[in-house]
N, C-alpha and C positions, 0 to 999 in steps of 0.2 A: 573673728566673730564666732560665737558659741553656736552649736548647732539647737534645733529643737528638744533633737533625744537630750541632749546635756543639760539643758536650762529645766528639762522634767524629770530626772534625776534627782537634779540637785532639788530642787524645789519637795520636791514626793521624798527624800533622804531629808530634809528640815522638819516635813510634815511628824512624819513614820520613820527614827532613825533607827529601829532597830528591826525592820521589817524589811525582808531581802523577796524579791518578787520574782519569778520566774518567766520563763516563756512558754509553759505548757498549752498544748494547743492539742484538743480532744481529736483533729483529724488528722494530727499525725500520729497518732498511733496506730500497730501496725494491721493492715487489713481486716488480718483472723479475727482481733481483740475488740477490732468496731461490729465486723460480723455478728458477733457471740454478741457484741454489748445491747447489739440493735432486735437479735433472736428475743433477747430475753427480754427488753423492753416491750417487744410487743405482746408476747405472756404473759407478762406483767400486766398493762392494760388490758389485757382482756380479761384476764383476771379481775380486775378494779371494776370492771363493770357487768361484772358477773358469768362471765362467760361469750364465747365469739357471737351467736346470734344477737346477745344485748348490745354490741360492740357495734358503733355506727361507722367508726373510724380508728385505725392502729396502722401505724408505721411509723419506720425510722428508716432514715436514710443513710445506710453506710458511708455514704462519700462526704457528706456535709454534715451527719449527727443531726439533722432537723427530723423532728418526730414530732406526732400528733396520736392525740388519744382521746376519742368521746365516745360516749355511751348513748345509747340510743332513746332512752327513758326518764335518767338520772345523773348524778353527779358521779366522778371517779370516788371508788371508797379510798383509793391511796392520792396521798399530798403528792405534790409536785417534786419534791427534794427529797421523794423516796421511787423515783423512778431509775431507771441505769442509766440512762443519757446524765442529767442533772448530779445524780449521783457520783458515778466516775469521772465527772468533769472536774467536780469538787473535789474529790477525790486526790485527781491528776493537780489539784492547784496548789493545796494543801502539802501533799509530799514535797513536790520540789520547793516549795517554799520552807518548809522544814529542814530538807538538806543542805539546801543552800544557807541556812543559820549555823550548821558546823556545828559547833558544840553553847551556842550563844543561847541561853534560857530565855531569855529575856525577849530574844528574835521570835523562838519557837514558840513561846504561850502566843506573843502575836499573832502570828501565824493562825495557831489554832484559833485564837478569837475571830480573826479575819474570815475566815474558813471553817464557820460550825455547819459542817456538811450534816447533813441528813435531819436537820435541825428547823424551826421555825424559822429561824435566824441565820438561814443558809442562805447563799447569795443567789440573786438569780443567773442563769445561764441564758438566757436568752434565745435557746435552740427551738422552741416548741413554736412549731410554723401550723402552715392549715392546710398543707400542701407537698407530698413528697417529695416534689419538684421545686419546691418553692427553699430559697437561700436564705438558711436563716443569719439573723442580723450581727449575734456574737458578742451584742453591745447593747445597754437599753437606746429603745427608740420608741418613737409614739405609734402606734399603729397604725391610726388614721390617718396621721399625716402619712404615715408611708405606703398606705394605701393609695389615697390622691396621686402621690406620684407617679405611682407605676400605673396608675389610671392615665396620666398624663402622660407618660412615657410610650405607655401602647398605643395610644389615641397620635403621638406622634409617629409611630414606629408605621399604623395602619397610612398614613397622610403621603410618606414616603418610604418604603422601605430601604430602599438603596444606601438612604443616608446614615445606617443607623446598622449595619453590622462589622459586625465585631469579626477581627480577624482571629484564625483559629491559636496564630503564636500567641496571643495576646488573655488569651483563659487564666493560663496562669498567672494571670497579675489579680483576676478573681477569687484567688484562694484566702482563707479567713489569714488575717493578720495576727501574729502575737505580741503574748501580754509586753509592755513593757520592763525591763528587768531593771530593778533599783534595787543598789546594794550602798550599804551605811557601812566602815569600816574606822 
């Protein structure tokens, strides 16, 4: 029997045969490079809303990449896909999808179409939460609904708590998952 990863492979290599995907994943990269990435996303925002007293909200989460950015008055004057978090994600997705084409033109323009970072047409990441605390998704999801749930979740959690923690070996199976890698050869 074919496992999941294989049947999505082969299926996403029929789609996209000459698009090779990678597994870059924005929080493994290395502490320093999230530090810096997240320093400057927040200067960045506060920049976009004119300065820190206009700034209602700025952070980024080094550990998770979930950032948030609102101005106090107005809209941000910078787009979404010209932030660092967004940015370097794309960034990070783009490259290894490019190396991973070898010398294949044909892979590479993919790639670039795939991945017009910084662009209107750049893909979303998914990172921007409302909450430095708060796990961003990684993945589109509905908000509301996922808000409901962890309304539900907590409303469960308040009812019993005993039944609903999490052992500490068990965290790491909460870290963000990567992309899946499809290569056409």
């Amino acid at each position: 029997m074919k496992s999941l990863t294989t049947l999505m492979v082969g299926a996403a290599a029929a789609v996209m045969p000459h698009l090779v995907l990678g597994e870059f994943n924005i929080t493994r990269l290395g502490i320093q490079e999230r530090i810096n990435i997240c320093n400057t996303h927040v200067v960045v925002c506060e920049h976009s809303c004119g300065g820190p007293k206009l700034t209602a909200q700025s952070f980024c989460n080094h550990t998770t990449m979930g950032w948030g950015c609102t101005c106090k008055d107005r809209e941000r004057k910078i787009d979404v896909w010209n932030f660092p978090v967004p940015g370097r994600d794309c960034d990070g997705h783009i490259n290894e999808c490019v190396h991973n084409c070898k010398v294949d033109a044909t892979c590479i323009q993919t790639c670039r179409e795939k991945w017009p970072c910084y662009s209107l047409d750049a893909p979303p990441t998914y990172m921007e939460v409302d909450d430095v605390d708060e796990m961003p998704t990684y993945v589109q999801v509905n908000k509301t609904e996922r808000k409901a749930e962890m309304d539900a979740k907590d409303e469960a959690k308040s009812k019993n708590p005993a039944d609903h923690v999490v052992p500490t070996t068990a965290l790491w199976a909460m870290a963000p998952v990567a992309v899946l890698v499809v290569a056409a050869f």
